[in-house]
N, C-alpha and C positions, 0 to 999 in steps of 0.2 A: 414645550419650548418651541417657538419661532425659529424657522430656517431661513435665513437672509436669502434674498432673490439673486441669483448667479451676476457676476458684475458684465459690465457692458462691453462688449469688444473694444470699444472704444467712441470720441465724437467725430463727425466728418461732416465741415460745412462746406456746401458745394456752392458756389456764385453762378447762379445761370440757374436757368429754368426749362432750359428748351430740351429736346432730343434726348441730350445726349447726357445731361443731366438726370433726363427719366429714366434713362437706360439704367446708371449708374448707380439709382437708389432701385431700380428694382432687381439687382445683381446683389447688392447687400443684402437686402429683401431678402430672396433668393435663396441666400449662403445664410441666413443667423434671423430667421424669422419674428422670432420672439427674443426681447430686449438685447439684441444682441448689438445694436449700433444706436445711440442717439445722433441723429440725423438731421439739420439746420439748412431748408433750400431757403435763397436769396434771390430772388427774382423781380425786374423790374416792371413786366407785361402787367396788364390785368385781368387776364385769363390763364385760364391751366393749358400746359404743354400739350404742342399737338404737333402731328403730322407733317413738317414743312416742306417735307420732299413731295408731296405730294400736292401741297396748295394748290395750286395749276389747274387740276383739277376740278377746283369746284367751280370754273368756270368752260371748262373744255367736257367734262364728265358730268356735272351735274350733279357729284357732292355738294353734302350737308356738311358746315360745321361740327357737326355731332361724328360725321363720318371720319374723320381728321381727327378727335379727341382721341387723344396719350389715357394709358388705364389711370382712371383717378382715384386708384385703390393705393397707387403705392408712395 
């Protein structure tokens, strides 16, 4: 007999893409690793979340793009 896969904490769609957005899904992440939230980001940029407090930098420091890139794991 099949055992149904545990049900999902629940859905949580987030508008926004940036920071504090990545924070937010990887704090879910986090807390319920495995199917524990279906997850819906809304994002208007066309790249993945980054670093914004720090943008400044990649003209005073001499970061990289790559250096600023949010984990794009979560």
């Amino acid at each position: 007999m099949r055992t149904a896969p545990p049900p999902a904490l629940g859905r949580v769609v987030v508008v926004g893409a940036g920071m504090v957005a990545h924070r937010l899904v990887a704090g879910l992440v986090e807390r319920a690793p495995q199917d524990g939230w279906h997850v819906t980001v809304l994002g208007d940029e066309p790249w993945a979340p980054y670093d914004r407090v720090h943008l400044s930098e990649l003209v005073t420091a001499g970061r990289t793009p790559d250096d600023l890139a949010l984990d794009p794991t979560v």
